[in-house]
C-alpha positions, 0 to 999 in steps of 0.5 A, spaced: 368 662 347 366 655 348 372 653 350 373 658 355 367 656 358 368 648 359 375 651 363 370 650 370 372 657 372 370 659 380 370 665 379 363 668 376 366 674 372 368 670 367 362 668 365 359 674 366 364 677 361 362 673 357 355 673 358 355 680 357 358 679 350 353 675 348 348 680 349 352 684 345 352 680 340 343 678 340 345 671 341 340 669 346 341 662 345 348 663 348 345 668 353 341 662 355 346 657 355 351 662 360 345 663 364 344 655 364 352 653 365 352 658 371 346 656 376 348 648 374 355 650 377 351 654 383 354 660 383 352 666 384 353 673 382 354 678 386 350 683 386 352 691 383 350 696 387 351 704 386 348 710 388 348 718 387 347 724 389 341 729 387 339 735 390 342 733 397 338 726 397 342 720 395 340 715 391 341 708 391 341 702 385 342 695 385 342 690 380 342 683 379 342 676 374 
């Protein structure tokens, strides 16, 4: 994982993969230091979104980092 981190990807899915495993694992050292790595290299994440249907009404949920 740490090499795979130091490859400077562009792409924030990466690091959100590994972020993800992270959290998984209850490393929380690791979280912080993934959370860190990403905002000293100005990404951004995009932001999840969804939505479902409950007796006619629709429902919407948003999330993010």
């Amino acid at each position: 994982m740490e090499r795979f981190l130091f490859l400077k990807l562009k792409n924030t899915s990466y690091y959100v993969l590994v972020l993800n495993i992270y959290v998984e694992l209850g490393s929380r050292g690791y979280v912080q230091r993934v959370m860190i790595l990403i905002k000293d290299r100005g990404m951004k994440k995009t932001l999840g979104y969804s939505w479902i249907e409950v007796d006619k009404r629709l429902h919407n949920f948003l999330i993010g980092y």
